[in-house]
C-alpha positions as CSV (number, residue, x, y, z in Angstrom):
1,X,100.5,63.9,104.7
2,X,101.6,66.7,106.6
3,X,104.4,69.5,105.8
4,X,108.0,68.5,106.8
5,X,109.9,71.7,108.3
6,X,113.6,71.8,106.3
7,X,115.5,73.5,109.0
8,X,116.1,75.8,112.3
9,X,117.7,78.9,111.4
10,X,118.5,80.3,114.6
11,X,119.8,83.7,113.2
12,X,118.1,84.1,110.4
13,X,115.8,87.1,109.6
14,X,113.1,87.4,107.0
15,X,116.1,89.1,104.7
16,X,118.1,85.8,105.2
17,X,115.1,84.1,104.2
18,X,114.3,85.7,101.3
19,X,118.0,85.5,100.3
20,X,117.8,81.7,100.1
21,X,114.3,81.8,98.2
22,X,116.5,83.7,95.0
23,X,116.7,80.9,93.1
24,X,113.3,80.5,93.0
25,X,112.0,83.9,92.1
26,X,111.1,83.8,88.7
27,X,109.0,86.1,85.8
28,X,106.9,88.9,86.6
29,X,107.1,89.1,90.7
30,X,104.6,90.7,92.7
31,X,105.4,92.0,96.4
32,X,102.1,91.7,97.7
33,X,101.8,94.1,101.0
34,X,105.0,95.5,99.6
35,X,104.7,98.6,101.6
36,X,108.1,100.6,101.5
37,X,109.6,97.6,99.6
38,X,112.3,97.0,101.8
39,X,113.3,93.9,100.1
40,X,113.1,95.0,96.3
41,X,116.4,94.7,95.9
42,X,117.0,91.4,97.0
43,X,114.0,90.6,94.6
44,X,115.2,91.9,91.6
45,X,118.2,90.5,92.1
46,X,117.4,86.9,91.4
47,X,118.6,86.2,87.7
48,X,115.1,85.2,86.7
49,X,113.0,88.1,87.7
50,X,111.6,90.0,84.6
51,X,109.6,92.5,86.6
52,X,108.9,93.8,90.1
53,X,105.4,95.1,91.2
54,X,104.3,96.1,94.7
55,X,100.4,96.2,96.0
56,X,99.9,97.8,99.2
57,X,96.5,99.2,101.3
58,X,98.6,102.7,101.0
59,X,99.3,104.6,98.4
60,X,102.7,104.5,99.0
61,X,105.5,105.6,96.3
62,X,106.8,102.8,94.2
63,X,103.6,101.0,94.6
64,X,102.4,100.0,91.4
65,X,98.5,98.6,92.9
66,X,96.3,100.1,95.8
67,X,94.2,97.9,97.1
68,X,92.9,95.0,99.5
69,X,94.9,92.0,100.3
70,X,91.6,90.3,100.8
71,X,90.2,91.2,97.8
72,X,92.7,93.0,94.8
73,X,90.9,93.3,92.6
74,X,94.0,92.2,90.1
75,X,94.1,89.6,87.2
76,X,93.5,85.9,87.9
77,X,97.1,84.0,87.7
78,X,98.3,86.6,86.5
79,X,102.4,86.4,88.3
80,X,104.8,83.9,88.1
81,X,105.4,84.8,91.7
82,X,104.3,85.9,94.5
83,X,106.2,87.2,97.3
84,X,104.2,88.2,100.7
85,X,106.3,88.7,104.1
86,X,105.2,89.3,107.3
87,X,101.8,90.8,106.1
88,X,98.8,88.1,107.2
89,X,99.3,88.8,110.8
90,X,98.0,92.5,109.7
91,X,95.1,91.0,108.0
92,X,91.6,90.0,109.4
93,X,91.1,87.6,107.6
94,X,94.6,85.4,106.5
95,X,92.5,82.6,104.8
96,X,90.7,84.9,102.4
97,X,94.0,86.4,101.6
98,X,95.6,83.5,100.6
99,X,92.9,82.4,98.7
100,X,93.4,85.8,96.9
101,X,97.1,84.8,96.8
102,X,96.4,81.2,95.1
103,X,93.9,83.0,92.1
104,X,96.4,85.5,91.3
105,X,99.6,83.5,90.8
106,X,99.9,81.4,87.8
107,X,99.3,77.5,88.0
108,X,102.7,75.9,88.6
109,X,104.1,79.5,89.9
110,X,105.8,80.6,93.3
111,X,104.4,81.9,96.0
112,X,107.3,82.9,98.7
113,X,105.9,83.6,102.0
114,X,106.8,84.5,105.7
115,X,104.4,85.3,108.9
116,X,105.4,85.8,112.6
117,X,105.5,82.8,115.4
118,X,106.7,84.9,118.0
119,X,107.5,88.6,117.7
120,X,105.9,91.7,119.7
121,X,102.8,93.5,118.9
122,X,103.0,95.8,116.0
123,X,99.5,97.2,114.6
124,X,100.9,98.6,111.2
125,X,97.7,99.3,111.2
126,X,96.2,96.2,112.9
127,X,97.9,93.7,114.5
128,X,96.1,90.4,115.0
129,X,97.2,86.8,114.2
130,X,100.7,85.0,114.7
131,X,101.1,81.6,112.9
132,X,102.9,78.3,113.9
133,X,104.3,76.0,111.2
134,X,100.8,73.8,111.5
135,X,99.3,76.9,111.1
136,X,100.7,78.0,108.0
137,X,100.2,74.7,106.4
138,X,96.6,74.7,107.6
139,X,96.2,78.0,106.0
140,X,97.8,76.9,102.4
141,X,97.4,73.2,102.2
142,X,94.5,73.1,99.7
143,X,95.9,75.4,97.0
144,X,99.8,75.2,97.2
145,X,102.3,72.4,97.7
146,X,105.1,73.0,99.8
147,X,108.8,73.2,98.1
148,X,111.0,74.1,101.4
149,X,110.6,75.5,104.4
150,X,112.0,77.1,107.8
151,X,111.3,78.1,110.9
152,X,113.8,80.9,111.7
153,X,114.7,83.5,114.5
154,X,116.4,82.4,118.2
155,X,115.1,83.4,121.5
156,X,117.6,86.2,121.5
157,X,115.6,88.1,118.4
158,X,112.0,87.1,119.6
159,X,113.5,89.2,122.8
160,X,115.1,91.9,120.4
161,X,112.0,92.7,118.6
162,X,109.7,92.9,121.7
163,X,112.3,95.4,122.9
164,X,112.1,97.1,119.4
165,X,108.0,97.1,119.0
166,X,107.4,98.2,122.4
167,X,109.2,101.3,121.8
168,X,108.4,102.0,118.6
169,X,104.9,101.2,119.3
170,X,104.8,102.9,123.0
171,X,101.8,104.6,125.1
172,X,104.0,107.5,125.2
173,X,104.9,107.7,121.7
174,X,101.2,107.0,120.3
175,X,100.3,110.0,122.8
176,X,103.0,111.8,121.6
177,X,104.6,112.5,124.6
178,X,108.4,114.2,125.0
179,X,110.3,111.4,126.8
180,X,113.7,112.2,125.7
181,X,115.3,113.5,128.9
182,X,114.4,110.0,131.0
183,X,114.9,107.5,128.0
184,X,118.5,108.8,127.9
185,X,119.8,106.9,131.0
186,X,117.1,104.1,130.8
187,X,118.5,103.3,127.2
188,X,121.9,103.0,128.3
189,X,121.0,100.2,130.7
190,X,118.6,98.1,128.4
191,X,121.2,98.1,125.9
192,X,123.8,96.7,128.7
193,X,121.0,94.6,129.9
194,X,120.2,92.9,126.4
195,X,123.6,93.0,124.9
196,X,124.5,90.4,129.1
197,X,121.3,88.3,128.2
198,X,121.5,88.1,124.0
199,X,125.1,86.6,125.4
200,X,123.7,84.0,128.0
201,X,120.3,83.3,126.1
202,X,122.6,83.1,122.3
203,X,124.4,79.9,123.6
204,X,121.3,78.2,123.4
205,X,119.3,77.2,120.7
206,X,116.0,76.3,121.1
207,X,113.9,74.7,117.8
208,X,110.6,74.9,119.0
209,X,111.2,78.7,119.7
210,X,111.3,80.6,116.5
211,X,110.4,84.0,115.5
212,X,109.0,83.5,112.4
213,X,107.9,81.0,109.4
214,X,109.6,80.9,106.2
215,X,108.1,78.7,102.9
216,X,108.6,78.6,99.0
217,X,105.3,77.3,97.9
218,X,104.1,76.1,94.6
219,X,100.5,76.6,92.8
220,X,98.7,73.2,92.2
């Protein structure tokens, strides 16, 4: 029996997503590929959260585990929950990671998870995968169950973040190259250029475009 999608959230981002996943956060949480832990707060927001770690590749401040995704190295089921967002593109091999992700959460726990449909190329330090629904559910079927799920992000933020990762992620800027003096006046007409299009495109929505994948899963 395959996976049932819940809903389209055109405007959603992964923060949205996460936001609706609160209620089922639960126990000792680990942000797996935490990184920065950008959404830590959102995390430990959720009422029944007793504890927050992060595990990350870099040793990165407020990250409790250095390590592998592939391989941690941590306790077998030994969270309530695992949160992992936008992380398995990054990985070479997704499958062994959530296999990883299945022995380290406890039977019956959460495992709240996000990848990337359609969104540019950002090697953080790799960049190599992007998932569709089917692909997610490929991925997780055999150890998880799935509790809800979206698919999230219009055309108008697959389009933003292309912009965004291309510059952030330039020729020029991995060369290290001053570009400051003829960015100033090309800036000022991508930003008109978007804002016209992210009008036109916006009125629009499109299901079977979506940025990303969003799904609260449980351990079987």
């Amino acid at each position: 029996m395959h996976w049932s999608i819940s809903e389209y959230k055109e405007k959603w981002t992964t923060r949205d997503f996460l936001k609706a996943s609160l209620p089922h956060l639960k126990g000792d949480v680990l942000d797996y590929g935490g990184g920065t832990q950008k959404y830590r707060s959102i995390i430990e927001s959720a009422q029944s959260v007793t504890s927050y770690k992060a595990f990350d590749v870099a040793e990165i401040p407020g990250v409790d585990f250095v390590g592998d995704v592939h391989q941690s190295g941590l306790e077998t089921a030994r969270f309530d929950t695992v949160v992992c967002t936008q992380v398995l593109e990054h990985t070479e091999r997704p499958w062994e990671v959530v296999k990883e992700i299945a022995r380290i959460c406890k039977a019956q726990g959460t495992v709240i998870l996000s990848v990337p449909f359609l969104i540019g190329y950002h090697p953080c330090p790799n960049d190599f995968y992007r998932f569709s629904f089917q692909g997610v559910e490929a991925l997780c079927q055999d150890d998880f169950e799935l509790v809800q799920a979206w698919t999230y992000g219009g055309l108008d933020q697959i389009l933003r973040s292309s912009d965004e990762f291309s510059t952030e992620y330039s020729y020029e800027k991995f060369l290290k190259i001053d570009t400051t003096r003829k960015k100033s006046m090309a800036s000022s007409l991508k930003k008109k250029f978007w804002k016209l299009a992210y009008k036109i495109i916006g009125a629009r929505q499109i299901p079977s475009i979506y940025s990303n994948v969003g799904c609260i899963l449980k351990r079987k």
